[in-house]
CHARMM-style PDB file with segment names, atoms N, HN, CA, C and O in Angstrom:
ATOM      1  N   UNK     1       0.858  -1.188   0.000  1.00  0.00      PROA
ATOM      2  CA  UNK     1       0.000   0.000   0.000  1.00  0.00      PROA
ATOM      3  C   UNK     1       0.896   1.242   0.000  1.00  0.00      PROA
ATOM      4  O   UNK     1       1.867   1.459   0.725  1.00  0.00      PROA
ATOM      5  N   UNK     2       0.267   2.166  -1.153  1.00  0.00      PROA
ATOM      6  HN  UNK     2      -0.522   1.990  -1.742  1.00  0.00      PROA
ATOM      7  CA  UNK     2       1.422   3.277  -0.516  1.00  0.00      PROA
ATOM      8  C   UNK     2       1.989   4.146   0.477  1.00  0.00      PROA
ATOM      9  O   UNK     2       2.664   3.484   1.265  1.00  0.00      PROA
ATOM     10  N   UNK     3       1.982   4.855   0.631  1.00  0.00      PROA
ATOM     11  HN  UNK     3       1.434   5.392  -0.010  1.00  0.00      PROA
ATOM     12  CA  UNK     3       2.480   5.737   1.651  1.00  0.00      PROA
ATOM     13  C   UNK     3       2.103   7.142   1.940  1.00  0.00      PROA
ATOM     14  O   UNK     3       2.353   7.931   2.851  1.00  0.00      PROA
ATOM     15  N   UNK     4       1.524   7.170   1.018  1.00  0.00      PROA
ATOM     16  HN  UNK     4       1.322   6.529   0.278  1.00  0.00      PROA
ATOM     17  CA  UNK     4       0.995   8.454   1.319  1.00  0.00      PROA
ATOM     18  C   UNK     4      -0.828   8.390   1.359  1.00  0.00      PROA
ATOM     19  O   UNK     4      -1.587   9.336   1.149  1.00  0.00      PROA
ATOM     20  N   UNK     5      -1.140   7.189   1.644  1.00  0.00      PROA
ATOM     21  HN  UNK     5      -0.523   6.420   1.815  1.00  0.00      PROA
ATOM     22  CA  UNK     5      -2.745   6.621   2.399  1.00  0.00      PROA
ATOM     23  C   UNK     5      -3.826   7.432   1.547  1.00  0.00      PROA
ATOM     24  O   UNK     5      -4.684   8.095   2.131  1.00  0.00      PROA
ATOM     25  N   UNK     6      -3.765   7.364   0.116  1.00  0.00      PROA
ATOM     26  HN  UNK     6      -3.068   6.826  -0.358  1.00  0.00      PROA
ATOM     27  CA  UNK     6      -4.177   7.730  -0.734  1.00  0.00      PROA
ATOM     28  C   UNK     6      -4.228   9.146  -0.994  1.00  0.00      PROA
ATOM     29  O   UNK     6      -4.997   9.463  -1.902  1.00  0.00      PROA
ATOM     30  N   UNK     7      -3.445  10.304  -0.284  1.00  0.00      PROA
ATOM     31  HN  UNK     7      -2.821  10.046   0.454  1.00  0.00      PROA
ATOM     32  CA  UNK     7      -3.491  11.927  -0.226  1.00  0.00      PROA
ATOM     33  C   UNK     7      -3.540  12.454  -1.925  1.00  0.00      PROA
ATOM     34  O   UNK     7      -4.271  13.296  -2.446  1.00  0.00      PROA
ATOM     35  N   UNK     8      -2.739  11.819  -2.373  1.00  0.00      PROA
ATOM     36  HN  UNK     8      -2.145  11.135  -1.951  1.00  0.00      PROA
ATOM     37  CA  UNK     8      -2.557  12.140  -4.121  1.00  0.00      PROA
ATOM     38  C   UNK     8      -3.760  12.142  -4.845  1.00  0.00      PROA
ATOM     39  O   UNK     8      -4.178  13.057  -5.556  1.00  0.00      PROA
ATOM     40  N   UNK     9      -4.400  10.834  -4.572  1.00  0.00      PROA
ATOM     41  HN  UNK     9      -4.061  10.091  -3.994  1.00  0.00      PROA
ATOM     42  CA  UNK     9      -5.723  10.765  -5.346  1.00  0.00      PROA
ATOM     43  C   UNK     9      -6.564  11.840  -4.626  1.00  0.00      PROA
ATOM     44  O   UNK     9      -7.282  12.522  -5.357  1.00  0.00      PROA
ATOM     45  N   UNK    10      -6.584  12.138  -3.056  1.00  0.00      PROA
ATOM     46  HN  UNK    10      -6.001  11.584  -2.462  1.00  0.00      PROA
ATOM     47  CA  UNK    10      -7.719  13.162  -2.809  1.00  0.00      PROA
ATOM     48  C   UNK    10      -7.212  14.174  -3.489  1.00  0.00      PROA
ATOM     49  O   UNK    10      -8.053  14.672  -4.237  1.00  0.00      PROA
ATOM     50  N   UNK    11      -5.963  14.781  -3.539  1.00  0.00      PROA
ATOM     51  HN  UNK    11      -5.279  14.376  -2.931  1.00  0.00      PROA
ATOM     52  CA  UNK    11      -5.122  16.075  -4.477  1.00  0.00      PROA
ATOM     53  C   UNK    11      -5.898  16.173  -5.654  1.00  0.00      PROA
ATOM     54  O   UNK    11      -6.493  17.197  -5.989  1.00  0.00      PROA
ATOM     55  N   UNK    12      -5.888  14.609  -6.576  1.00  0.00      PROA
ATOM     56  HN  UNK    12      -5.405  13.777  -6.304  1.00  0.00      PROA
ATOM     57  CA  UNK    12      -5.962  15.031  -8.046  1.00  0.00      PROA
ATOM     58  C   UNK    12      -7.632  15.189  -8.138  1.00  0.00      PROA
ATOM     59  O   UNK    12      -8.316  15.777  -8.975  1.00  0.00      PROA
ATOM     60  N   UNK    13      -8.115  14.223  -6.617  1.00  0.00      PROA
ATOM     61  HN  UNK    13      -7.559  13.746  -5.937  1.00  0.00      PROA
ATOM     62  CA  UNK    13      -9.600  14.754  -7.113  1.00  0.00      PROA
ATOM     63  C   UNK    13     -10.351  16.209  -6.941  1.00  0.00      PROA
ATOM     64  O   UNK    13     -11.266  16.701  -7.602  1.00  0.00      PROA
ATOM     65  N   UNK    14      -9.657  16.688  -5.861  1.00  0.00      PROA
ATOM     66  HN  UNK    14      -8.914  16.288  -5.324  1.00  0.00      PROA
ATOM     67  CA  UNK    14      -9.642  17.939  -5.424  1.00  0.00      PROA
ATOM     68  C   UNK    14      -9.716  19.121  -6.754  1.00  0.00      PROA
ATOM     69  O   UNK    14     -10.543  20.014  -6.939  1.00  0.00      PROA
ATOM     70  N   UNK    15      -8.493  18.724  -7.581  1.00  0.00      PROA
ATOM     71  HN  UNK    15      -7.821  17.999  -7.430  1.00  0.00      PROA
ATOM     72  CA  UNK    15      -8.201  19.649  -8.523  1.00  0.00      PROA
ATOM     73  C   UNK    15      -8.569  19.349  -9.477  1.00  0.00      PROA
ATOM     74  O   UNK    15      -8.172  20.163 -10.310  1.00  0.00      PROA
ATOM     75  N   UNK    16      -9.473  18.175 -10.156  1.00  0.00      PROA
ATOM     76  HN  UNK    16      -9.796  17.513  -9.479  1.00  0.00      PROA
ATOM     77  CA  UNK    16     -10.180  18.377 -11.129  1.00  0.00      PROA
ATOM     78  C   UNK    16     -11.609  18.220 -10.926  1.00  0.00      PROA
ATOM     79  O   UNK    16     -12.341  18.044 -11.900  1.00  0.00      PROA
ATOM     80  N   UNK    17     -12.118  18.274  -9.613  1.00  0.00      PROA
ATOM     81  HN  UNK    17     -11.523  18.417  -8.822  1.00  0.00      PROA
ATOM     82  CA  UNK    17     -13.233  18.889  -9.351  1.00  0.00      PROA
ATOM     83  C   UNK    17     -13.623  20.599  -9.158  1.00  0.00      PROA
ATOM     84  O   UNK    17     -14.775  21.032  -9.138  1.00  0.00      PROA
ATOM     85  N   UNK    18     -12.380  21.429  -9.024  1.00  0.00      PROA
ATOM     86  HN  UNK    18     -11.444  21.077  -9.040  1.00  0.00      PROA
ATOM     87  CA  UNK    18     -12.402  22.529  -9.050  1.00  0.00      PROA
ATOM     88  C   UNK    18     -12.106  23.029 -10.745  1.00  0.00      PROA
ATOM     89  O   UNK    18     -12.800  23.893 -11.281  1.00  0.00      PROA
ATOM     90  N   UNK    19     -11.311  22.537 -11.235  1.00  0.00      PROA
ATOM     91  HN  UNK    19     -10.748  21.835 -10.800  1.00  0.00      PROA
ATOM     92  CA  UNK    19     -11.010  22.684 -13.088  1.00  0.00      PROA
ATOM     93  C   UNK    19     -12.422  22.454 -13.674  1.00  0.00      PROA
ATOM     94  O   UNK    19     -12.989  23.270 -14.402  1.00  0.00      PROA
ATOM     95  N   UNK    20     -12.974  21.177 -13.259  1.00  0.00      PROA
ATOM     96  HN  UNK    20     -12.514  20.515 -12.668  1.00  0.00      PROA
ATOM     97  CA  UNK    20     -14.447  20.414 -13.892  1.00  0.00      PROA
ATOM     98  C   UNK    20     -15.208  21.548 -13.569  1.00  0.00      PROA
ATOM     99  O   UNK    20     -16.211  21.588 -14.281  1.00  0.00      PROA
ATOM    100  N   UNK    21     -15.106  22.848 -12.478  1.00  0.00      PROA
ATOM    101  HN  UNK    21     -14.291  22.815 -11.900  1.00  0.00      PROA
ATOM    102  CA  UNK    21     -16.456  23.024 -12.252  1.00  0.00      PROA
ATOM    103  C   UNK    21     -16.264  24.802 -12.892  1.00  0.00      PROA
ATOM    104  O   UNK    21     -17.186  25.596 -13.078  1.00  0.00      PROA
ATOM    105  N   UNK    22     -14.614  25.067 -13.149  1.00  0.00      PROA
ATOM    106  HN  UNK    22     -13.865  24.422 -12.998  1.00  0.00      PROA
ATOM    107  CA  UNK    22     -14.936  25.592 -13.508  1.00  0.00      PROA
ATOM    108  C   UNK    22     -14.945  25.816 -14.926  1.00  0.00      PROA
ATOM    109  O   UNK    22     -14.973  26.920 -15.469  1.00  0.00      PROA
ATOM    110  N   UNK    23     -14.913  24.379 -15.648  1.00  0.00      PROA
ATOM    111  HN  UNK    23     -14.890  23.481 -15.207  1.00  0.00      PROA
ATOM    112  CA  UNK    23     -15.327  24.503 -17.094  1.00  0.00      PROA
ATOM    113  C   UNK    23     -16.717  24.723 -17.224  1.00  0.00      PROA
ATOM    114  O   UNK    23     -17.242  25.548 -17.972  1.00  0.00      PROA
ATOM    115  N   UNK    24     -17.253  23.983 -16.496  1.00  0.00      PROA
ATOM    116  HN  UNK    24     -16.827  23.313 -15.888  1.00  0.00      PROA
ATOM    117  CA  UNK    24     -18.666  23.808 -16.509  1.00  0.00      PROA
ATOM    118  C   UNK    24     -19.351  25.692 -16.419  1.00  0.00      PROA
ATOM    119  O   UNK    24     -19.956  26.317 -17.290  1.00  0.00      PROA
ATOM    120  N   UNK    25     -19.033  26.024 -15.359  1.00  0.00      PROA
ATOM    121  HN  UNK    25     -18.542  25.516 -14.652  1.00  0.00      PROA
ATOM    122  CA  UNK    25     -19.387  27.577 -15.502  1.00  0.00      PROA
ATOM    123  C   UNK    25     -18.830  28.374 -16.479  1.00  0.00      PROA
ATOM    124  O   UNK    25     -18.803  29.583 -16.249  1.00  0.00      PROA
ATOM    125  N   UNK    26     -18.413  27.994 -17.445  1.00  0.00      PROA
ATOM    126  HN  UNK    26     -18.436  27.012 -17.632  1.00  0.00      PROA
ATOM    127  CA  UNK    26     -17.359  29.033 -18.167  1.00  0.00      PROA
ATOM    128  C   UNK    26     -18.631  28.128 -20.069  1.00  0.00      PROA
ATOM    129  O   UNK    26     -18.751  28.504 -21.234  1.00  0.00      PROA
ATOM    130  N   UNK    27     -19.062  27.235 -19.468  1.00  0.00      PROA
ATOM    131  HN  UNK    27     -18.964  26.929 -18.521  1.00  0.00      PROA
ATOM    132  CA  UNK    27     -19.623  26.780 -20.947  1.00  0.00      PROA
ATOM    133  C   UNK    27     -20.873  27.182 -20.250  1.00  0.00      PROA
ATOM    134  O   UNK    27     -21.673  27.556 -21.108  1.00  0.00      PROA
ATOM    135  N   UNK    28     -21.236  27.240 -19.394  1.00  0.00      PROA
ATOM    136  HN  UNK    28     -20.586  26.937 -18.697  1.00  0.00      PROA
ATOM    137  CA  UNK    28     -22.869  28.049 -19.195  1.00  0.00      PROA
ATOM    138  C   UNK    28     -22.586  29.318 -19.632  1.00  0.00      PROA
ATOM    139  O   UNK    28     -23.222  29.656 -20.630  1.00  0.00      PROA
ATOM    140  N   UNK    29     -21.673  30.270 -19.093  1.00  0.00      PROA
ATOM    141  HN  UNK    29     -21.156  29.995 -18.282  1.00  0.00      PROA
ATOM    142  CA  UNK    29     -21.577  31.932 -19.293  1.00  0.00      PROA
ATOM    143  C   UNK    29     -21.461  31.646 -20.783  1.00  0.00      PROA
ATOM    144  O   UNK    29     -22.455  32.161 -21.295  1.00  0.00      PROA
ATOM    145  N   UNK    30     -20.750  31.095 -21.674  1.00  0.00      PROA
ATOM    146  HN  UNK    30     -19.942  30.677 -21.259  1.00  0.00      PROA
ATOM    147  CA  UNK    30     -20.612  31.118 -23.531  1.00  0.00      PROA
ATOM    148  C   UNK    30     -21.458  30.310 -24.092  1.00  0.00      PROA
ATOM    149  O   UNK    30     -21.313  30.205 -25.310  1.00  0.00      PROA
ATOM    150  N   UNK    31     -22.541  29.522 -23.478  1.00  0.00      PROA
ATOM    151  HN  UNK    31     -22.659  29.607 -22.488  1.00  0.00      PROA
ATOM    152  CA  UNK    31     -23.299  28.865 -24.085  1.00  0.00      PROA
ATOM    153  C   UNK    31     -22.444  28.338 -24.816  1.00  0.00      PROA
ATOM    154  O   UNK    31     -22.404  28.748 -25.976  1.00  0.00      PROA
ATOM    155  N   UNK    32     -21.377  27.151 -24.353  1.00  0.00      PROA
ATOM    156  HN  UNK    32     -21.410  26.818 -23.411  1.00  0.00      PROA
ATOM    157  CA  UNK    32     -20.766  26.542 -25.061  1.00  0.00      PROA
ATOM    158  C   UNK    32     -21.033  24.906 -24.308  1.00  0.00      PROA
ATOM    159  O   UNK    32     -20.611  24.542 -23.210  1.00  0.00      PROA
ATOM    160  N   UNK    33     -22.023  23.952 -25.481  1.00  0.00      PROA
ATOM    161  HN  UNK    33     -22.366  24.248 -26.373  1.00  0.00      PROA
ATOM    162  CA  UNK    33     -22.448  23.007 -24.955  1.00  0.00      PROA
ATOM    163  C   UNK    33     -21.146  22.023 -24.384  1.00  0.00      PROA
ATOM    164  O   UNK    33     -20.937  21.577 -23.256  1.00  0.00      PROA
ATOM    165  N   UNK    34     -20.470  21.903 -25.500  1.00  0.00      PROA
ATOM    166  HN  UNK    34     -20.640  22.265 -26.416  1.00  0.00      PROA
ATOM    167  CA  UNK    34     -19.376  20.959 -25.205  1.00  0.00      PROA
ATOM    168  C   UNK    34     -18.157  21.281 -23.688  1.00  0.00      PROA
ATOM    169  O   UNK    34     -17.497  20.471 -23.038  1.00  0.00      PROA
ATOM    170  N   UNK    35     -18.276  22.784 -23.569  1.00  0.00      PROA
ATOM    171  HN  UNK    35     -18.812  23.441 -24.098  1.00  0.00      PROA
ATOM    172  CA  UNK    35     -17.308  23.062 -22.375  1.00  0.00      PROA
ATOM    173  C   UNK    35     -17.580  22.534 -21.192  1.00  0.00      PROA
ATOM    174  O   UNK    35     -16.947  21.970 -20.299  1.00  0.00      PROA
ATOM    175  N   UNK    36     -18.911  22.920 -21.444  1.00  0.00      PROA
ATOM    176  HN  UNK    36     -19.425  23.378 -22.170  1.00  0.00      PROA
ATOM    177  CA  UNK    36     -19.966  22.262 -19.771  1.00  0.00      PROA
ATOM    178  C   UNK    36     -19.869  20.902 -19.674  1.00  0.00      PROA
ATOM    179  O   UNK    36     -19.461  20.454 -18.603  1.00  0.00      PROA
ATOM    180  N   UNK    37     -20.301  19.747 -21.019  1.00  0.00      PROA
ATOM    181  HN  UNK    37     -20.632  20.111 -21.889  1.00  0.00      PROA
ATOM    182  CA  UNK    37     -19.766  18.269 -20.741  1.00  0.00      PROA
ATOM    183  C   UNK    37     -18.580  18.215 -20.548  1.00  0.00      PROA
ATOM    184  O   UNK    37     -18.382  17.133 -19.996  1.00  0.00      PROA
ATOM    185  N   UNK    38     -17.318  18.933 -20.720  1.00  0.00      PROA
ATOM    186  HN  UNK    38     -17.479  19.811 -21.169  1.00  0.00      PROA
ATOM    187  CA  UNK    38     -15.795  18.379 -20.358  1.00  0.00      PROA
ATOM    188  C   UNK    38     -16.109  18.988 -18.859  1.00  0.00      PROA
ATOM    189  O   UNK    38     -15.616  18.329 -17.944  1.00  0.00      PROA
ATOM    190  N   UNK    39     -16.672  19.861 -18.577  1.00  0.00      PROA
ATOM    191  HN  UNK    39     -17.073  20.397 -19.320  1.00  0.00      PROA
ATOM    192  CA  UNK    39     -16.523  20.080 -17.130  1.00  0.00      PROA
ATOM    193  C   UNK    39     -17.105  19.229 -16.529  1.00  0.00      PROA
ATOM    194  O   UNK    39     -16.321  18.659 -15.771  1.00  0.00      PROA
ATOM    195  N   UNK    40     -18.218  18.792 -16.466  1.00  0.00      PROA
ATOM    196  HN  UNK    40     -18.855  19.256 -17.082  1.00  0.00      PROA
ATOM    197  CA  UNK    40     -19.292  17.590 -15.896  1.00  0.00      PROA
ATOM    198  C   UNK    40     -18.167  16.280 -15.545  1.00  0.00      PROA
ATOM    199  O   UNK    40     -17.817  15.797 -14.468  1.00  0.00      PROA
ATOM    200  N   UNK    41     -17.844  16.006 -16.748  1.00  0.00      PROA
ATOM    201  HN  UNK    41     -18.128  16.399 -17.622  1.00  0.00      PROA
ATOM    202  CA  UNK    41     -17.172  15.187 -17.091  1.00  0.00      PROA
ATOM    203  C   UNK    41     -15.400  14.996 -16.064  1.00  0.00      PROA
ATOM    204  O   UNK    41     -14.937  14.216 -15.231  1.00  0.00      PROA
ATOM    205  N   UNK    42     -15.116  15.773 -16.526  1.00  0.00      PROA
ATOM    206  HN  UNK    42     -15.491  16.407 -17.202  1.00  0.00      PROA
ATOM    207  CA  UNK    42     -13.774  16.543 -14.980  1.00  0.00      PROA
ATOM    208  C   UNK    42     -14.311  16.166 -13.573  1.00  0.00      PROA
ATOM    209  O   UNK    42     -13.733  15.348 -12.858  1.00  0.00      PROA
ATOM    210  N   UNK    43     -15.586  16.886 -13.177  1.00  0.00      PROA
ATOM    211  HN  UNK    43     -16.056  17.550 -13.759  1.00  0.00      PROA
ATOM    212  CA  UNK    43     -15.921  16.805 -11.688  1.00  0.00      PROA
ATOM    213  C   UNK    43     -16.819  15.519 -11.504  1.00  0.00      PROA
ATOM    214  O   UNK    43     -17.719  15.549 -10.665  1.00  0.00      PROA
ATOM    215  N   UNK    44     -16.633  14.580 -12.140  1.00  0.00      PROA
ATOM    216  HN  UNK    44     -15.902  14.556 -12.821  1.00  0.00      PROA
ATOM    217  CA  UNK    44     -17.224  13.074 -11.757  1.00  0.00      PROA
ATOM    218  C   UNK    44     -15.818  12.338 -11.522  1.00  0.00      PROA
ATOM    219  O   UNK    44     -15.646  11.608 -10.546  1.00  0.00      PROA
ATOM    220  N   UNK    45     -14.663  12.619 -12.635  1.00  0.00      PROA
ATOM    221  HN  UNK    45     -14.802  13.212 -13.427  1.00  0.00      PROA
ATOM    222  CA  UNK    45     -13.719  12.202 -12.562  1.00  0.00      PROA
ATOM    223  C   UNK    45     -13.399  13.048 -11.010  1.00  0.00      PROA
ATOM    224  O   UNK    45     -13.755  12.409 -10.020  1.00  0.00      PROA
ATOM    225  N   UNK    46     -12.981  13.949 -10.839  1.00  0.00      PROA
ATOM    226  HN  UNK    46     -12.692  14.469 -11.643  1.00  0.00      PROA
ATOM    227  CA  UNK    46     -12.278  14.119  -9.693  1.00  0.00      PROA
ATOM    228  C   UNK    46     -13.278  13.636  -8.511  1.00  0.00      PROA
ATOM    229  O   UNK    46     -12.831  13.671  -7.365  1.00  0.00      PROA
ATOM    230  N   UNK    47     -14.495  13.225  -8.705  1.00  0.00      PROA
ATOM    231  HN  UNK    47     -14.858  13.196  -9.636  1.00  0.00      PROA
ATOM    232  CA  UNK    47     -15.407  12.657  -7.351  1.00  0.00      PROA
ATOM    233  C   UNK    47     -14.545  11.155  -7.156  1.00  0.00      PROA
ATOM    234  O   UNK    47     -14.043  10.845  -6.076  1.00  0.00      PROA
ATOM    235  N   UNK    48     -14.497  10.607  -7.937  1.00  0.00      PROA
ATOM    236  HN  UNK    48     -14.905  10.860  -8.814  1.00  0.00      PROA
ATOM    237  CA  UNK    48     -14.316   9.264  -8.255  1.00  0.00      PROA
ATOM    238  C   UNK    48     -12.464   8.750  -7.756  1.00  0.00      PROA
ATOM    239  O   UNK    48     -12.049   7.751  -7.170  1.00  0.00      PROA
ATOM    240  N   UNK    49     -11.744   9.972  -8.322  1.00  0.00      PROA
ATOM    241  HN  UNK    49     -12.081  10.784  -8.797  1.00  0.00      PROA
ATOM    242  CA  UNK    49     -10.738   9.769  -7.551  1.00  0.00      PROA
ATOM    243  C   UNK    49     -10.376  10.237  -6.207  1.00  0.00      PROA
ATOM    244  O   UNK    49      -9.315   9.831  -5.731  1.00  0.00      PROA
ATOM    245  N   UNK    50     -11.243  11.171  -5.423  1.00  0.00      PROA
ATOM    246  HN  UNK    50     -12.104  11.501  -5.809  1.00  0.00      PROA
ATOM    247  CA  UNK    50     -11.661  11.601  -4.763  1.00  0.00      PROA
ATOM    248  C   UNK    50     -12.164  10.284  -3.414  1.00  0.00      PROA
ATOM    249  O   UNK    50     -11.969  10.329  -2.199  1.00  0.00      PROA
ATOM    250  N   UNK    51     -12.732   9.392  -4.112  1.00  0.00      PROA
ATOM    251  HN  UNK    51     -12.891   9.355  -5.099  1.00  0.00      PROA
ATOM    252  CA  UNK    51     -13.468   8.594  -3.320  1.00  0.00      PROA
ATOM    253  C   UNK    51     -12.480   7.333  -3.442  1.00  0.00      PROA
ATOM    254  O   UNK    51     -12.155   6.626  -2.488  1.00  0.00      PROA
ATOM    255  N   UNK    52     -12.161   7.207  -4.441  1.00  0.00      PROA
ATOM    256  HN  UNK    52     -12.425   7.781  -5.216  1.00  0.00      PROA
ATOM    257  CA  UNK    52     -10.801   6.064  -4.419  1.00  0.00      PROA
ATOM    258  C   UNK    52      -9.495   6.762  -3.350  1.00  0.00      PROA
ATOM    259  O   UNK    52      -8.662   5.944  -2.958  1.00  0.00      PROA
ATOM    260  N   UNK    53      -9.342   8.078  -2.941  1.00  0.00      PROA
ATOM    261  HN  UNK    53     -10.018   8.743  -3.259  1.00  0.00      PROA
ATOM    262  CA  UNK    53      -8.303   8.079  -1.724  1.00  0.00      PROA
ATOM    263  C   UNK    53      -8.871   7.544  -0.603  1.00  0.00      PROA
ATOM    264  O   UNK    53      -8.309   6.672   0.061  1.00  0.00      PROA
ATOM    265  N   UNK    54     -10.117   8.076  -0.300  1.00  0.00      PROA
ATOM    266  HN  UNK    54     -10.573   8.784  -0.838  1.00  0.00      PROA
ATOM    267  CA  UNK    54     -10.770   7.400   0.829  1.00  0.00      PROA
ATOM    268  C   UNK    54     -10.603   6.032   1.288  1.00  0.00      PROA
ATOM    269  O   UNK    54     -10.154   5.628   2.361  1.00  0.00      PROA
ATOM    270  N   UNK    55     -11.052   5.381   0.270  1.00  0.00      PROA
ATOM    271  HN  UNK    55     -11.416   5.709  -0.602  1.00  0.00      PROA
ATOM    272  CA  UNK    55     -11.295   3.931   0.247  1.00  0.00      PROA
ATOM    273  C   UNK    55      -9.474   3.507   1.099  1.00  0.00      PROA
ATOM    274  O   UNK    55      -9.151   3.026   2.185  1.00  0.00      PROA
ATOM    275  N   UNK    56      -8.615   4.068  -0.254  1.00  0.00      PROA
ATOM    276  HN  UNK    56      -8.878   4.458  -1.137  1.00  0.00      PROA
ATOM    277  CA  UNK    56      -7.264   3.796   0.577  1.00  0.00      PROA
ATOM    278  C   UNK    56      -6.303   4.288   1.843  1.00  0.00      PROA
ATOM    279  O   UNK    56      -5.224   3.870   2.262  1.00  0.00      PROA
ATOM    280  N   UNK    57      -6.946   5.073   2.149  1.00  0.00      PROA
ATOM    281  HN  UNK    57      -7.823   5.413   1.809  1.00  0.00      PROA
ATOM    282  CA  UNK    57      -7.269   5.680   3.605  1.00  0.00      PROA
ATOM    283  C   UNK    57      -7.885   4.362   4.797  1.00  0.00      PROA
ATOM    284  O   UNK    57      -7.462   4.168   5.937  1.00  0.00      PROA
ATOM    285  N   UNK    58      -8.783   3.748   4.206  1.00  0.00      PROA
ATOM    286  HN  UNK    58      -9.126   3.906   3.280  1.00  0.00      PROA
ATOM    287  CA  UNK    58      -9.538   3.392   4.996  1.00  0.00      PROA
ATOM    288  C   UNK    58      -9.029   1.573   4.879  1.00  0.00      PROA
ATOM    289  O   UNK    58      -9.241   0.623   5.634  1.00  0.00      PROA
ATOM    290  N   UNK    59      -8.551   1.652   4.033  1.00  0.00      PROA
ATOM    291  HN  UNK    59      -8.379   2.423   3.421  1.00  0.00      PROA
ATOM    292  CA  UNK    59      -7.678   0.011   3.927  1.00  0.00      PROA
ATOM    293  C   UNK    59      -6.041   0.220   4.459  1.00  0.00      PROA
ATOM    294  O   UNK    59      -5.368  -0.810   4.433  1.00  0.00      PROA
ATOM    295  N   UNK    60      -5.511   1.194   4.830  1.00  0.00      PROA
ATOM    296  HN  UNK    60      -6.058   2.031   4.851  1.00  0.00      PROA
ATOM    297  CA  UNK    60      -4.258   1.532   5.142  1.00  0.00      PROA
ATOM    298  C   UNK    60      -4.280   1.170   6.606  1.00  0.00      PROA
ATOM    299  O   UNK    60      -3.189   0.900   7.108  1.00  0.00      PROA
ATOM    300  N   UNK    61      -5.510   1.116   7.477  1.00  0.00      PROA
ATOM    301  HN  UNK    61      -6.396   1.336   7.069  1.00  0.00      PROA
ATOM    302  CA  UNK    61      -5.450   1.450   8.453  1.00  0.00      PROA
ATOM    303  C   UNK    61      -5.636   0.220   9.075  1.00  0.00      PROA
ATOM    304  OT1 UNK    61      -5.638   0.144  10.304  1.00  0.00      PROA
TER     305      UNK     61
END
């Protein structure tokens, strides 16, 4: 298990839940359909790795 008890994955989910969200607001303000799905799309991904640190958090222990 690594060593750092999954902190990286909460990092990367952290930061592409904040990138995801703010594509997502940036394709609502331009009515740009496709910006808002890469953002959607970003902040599921960063939930997901987000929830995979947890998990290894919680098996570390």
């Amino acid at each position: 298990m690594s060593e750092d008890k999954g902190m990286k994955d909460k990092a990367k989910g952290l930061k592409d839940k904040v990138v995801g969200d703010a594509k997502d607001k940036l394709g609502k303000a331009t009515d740009d359909k496709g910006k808002q799905v890469e953002g959607k799309a970003q902040k599921a991904k960063g939930e997901v790795e987000d929830k995979t640190g947890d998990a290894k958090k919680k098996l570390s222990k």
